[in-house]
N, CA, C and O atoms as a GROMACS GRO file, in nm:
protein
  260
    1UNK      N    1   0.084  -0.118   0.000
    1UNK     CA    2   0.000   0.000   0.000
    1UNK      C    3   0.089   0.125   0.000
    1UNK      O    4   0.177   0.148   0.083
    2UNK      N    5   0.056   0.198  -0.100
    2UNK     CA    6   0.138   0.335  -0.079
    2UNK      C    7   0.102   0.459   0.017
    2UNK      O    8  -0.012   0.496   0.047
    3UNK      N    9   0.190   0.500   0.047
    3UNK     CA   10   0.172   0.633   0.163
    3UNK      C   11   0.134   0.727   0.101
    3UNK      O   12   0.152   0.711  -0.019
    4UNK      N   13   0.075   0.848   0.135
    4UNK     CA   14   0.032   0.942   0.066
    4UNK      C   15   0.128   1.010   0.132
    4UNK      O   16   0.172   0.956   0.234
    5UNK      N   17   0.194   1.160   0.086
    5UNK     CA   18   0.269   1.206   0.104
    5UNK      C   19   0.205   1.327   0.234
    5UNK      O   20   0.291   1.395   0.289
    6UNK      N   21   0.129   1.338   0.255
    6UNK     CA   22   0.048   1.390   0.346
    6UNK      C   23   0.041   1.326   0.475
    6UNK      O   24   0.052   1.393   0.578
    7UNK      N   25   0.021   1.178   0.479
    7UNK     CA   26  -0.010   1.096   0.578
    7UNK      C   27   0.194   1.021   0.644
    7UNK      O   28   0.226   0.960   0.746
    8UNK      N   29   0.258   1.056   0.554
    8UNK     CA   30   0.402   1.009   0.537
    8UNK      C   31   0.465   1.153   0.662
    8UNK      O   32   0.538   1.141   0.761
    9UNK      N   33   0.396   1.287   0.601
    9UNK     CA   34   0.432   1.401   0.698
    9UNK      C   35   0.321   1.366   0.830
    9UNK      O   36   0.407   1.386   0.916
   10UNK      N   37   0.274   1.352   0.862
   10UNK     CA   38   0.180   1.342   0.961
   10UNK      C   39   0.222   1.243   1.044
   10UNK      O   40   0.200   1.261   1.164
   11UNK      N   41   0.296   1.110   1.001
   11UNK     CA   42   0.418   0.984   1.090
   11UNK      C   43   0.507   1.073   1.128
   11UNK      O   44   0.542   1.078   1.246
   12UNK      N   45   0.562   1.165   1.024
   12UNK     CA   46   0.672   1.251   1.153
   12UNK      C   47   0.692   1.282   1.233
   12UNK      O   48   0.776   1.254   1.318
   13UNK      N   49   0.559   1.402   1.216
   13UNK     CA   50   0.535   1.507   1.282
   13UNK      C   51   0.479   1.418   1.415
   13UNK      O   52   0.531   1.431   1.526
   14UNK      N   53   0.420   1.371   1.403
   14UNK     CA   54   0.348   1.214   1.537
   14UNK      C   55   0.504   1.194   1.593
   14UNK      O   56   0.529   1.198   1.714
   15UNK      N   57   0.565   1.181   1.532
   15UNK     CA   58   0.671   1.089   1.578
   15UNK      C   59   0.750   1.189   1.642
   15UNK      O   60   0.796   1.163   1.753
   16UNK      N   61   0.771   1.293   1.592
   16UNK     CA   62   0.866   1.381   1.683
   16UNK      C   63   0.768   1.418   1.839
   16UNK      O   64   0.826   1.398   1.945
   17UNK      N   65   0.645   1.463   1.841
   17UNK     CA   66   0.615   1.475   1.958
   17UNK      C   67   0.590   1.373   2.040
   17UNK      O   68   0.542   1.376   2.153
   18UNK      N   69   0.637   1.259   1.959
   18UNK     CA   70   0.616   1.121   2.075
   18UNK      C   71   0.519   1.024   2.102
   18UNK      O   72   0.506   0.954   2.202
   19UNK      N   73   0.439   1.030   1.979
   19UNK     CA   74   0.346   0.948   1.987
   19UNK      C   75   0.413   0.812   1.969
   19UNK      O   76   0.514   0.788   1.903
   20UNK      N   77   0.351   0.740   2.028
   20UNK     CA   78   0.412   0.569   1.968
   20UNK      C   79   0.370   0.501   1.883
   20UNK      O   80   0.260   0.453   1.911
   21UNK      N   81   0.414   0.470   1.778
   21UNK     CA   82   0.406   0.413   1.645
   21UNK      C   83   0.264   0.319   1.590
   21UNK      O   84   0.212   0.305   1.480
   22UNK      N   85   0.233   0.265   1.730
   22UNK     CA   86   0.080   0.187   1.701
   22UNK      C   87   0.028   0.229   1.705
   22UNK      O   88  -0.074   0.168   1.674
   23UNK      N   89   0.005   0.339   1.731
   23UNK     CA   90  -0.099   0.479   1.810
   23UNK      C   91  -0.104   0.527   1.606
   23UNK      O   92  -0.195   0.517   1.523
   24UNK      N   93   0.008   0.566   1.597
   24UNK     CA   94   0.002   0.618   1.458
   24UNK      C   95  -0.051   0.548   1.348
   24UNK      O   96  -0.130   0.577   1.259
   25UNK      N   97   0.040   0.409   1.391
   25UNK     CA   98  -0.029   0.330   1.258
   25UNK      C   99  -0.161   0.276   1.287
   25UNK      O  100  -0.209   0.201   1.203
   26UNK      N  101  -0.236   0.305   1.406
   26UNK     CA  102  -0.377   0.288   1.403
   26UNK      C  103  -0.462   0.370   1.345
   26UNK      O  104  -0.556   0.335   1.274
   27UNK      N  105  -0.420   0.518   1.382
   27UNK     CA  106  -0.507   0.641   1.302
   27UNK      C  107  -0.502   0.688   1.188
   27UNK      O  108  -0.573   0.779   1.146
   28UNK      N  109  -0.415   0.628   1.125
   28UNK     CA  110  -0.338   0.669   0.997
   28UNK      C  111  -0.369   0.551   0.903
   28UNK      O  112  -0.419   0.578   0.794
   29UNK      N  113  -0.352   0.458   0.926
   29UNK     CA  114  -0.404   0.357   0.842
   29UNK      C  115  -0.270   0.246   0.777
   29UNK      O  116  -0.283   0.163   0.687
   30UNK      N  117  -0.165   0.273   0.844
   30UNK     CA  118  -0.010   0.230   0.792
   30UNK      C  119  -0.019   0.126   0.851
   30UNK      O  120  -0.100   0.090   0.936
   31UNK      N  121   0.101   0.053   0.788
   31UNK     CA  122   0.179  -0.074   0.869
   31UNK      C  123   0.296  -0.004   0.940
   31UNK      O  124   0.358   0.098   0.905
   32UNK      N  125   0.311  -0.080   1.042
   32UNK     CA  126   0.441  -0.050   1.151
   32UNK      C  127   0.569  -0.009   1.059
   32UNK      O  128   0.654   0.078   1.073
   33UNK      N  129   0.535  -0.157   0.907
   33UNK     CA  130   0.698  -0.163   0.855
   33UNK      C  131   0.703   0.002   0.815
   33UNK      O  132   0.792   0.081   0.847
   34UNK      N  133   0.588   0.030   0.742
   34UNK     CA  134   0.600   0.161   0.666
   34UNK      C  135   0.612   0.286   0.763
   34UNK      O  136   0.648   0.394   0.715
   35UNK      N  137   0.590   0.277   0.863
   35UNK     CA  138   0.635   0.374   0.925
   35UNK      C  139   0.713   0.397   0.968
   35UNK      O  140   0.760   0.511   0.977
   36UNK      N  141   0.766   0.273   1.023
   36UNK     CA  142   0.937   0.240   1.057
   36UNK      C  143   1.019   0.341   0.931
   36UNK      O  144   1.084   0.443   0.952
   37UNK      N  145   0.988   0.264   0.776
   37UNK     CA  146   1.088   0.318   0.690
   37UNK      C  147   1.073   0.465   0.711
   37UNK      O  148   1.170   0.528   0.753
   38UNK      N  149   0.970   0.519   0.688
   38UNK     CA  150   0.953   0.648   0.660
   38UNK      C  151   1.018   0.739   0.783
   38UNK      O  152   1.055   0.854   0.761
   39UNK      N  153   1.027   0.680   0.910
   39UNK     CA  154   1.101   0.755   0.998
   39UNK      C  155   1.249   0.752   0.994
   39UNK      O  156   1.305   0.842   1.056
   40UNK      N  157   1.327   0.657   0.929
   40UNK     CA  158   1.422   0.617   0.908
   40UNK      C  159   1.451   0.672   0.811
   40UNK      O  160   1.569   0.703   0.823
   41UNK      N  161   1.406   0.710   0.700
   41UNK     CA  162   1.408   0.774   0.553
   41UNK      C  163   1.414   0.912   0.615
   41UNK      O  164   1.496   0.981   0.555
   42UNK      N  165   1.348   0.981   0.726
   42UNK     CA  166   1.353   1.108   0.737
   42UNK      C  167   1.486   1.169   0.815
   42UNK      O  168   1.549   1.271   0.789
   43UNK      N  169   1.507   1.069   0.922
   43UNK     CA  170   1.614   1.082   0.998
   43UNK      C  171   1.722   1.071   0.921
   43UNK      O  172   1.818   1.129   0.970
   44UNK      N  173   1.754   0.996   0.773
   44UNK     CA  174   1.842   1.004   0.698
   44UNK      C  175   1.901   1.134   0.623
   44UNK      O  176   2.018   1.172   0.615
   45UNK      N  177   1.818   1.171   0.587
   45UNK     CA  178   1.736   1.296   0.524
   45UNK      C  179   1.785   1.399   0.601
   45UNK      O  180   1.882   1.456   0.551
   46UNK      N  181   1.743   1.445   0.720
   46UNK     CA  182   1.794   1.501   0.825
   46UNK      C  183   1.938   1.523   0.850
   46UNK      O  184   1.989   1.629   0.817
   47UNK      N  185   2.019   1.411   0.917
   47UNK     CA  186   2.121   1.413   0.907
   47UNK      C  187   2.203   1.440   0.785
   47UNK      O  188   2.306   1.499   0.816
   48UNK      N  189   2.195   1.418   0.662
   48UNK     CA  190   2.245   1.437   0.530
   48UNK      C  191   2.259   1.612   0.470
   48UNK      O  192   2.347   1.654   0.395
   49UNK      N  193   2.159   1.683   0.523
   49UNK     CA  194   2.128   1.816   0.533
   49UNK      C  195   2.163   1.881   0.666
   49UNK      O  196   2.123   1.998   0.666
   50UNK      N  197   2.231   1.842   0.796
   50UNK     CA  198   2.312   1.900   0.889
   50UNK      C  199   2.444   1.854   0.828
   50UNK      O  200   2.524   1.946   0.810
   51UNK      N  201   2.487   1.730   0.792
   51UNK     CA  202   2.593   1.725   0.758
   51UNK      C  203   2.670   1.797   0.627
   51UNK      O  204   2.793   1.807   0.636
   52UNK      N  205   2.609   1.843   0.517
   52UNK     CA  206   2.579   1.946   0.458
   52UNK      C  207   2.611   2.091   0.527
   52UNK      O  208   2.721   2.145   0.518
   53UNK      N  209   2.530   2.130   0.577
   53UNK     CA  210   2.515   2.252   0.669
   53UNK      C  211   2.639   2.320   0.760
   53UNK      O  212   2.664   2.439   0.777
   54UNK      N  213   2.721   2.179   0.822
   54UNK     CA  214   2.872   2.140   0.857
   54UNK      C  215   2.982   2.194   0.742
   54UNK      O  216   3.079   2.268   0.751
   55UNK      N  217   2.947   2.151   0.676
   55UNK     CA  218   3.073   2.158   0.566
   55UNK      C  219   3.050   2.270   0.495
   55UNK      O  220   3.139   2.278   0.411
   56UNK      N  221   2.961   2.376   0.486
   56UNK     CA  222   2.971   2.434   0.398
   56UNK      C  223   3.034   2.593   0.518
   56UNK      O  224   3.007   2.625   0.634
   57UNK      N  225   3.148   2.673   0.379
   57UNK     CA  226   3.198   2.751   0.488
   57UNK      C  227   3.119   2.862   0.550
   57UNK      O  228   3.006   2.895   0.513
   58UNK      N  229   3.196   2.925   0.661
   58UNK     CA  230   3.172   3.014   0.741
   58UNK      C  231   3.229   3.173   0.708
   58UNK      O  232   3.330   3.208   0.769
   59UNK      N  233   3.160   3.278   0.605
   59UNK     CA  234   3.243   3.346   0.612
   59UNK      C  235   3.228   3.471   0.740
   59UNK      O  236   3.149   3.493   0.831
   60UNK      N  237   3.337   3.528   0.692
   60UNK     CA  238   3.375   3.611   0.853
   60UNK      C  239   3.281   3.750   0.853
   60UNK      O  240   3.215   3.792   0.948
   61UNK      N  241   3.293   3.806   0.724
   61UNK     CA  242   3.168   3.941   0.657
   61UNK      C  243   3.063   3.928   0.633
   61UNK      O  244   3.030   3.853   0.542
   62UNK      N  245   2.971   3.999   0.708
   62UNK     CA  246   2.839   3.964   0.630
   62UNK      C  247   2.824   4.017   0.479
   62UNK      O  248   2.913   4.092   0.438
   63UNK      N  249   2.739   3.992   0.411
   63UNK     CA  250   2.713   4.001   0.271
   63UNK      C  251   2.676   4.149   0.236
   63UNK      O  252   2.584   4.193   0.306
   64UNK      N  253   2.726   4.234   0.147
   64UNK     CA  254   2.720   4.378   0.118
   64UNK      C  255   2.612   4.433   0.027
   64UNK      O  256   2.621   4.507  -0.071
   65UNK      N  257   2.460   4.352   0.108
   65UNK     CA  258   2.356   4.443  -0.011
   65UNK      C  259   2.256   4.497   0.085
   65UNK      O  260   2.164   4.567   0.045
   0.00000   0.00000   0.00000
C-alpha cells in the first residue's frame, strides 16, 4: 500500500512529539513496517542536510547588499 505524502508528513510530525508508532499506525491507516521506513528515511534525510550545513563555509563578513 502506498503512503500518501500527506499521511508520510503526519508519521513525523506524530513521531517527533512522541506518539508511539501503534498509536500512529492505528489512526493513519499504515503498517508498523511503513512507518518504521519512513522515519528512518527522514532521519536520513535530516542528518544528510546537517551534515551538509557542517561543511559548507563560514564566512567572517556579512554580505554587502
Amino acid at each position: 500500500m502506498a503512503v500518501t505524502k500527506r499521511k508520510a508528513e503526519m508519521v513525523v510530525t506524530w513521531h517527533e512529539r512522541g506518539v508511539d508508532i501503534e498509536t500512529t499506525c492505528r489512526m493513519l491507516g499504515v503498517t508498523p513496517q511503513e512507518a518504521s521506513a519512513i522515519i528512518r528515511q527522514h532521519a536520513a534525510e535530516r542528518e544528510r542536510r546537517e551534515r551538509a550545513e557542517r561543511m559548507r563555509p563560514k564566512f567572517i563578513e556579512p554580505p554587502m547588499f
